[in-house]
Phi, psi and omega in degrees: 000106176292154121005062179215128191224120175222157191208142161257124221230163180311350211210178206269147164337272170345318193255009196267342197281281177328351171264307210282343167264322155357111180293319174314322161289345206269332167310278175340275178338302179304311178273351168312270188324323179107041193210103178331163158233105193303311180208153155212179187184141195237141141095180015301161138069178160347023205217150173204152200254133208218120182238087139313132154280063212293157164264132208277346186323109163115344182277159202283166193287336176297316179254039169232003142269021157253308261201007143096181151284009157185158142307105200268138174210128216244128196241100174255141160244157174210109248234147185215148180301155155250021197037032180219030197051041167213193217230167144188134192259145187257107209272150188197100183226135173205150187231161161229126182256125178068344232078013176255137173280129183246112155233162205216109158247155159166216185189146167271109180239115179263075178257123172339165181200168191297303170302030204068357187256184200225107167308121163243135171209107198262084180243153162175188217211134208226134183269161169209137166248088169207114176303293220268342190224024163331278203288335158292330207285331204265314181271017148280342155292336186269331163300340174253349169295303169342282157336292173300327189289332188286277214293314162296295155037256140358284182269336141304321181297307184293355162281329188294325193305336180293314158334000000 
């Protein structure tokens, strides 16, 4: 099951973007989840680079006696105008479990919206390289991509509110 989500957020594309690229939110974000943050980097230009120590807490019991108490997981965006006022980011999240590669591909889109708020949507598709146990393996990623993604939400309502 891929990855399509969306949410409506108080404010115009610009500032939802300027939260979503913000090192302080992306800090915030991170002690939301429980998941340390190892390196970050905001820019050149719109984009920012997110190295987590993520935590298995909560992935189903088949795959978390394989894969330890936390994950190292490298998280990129890289964010471009769409010529209609609103952004869109190309989402890149990827990890290694045992030596098997784990991705997240997909992309982020901020579009107006009539009232003045910003249509956020979040689609992608998550690789996992394990033959036998693929296709669990990719939805329980993408089930915890969900999750976290809710849970962001969350917290970008409450900064924009701040605003």
């Amino acid at each position: 099951m891929p990855i399509d989500t969306s949410a409506d957020l108080p404010a115009d594309p610009d500032a939802v973007l300027a939260v979503l690229s913000d090192e302080t939110f992306l800090r915030e974000r991170a002690a939301d989840l429980g998941t340390p943050v190892e390196f970050l980097q905001v820019g050149p230009g719109p984009s920012t680079e997110l190295r987590l120590l993520a935590s298995t807490d909560g992935i189903p019991p088949l795959f978390a006696r394989f894969v330890g108490d936390s994950v190292s997981v490298l998280e990129r965006q890289t964010w471009s105008a769409d010529g209609a006022g609103g952004h869109r980011a190309v989402l890149d999240v990827r990890a290694q479990v045992f030596g098997r590669s784990v991705r997240l591909r997909g992309e982020r889109r901020l579009v107006p919206v009539d009232d003045g708020g910003t249509r956020s949507t979040v689609t992608g598709v998550a690789e996992v390289d394990a033959p036998f146990i693929k296709q669990q393996a990719q939805g329980a990623v993408e089930e915890l991509v969900l999750s976290d993604l809710r849970r962001e939400e969350t917290l970008l309502r409450r900064r924009l509110a701040e605003r």
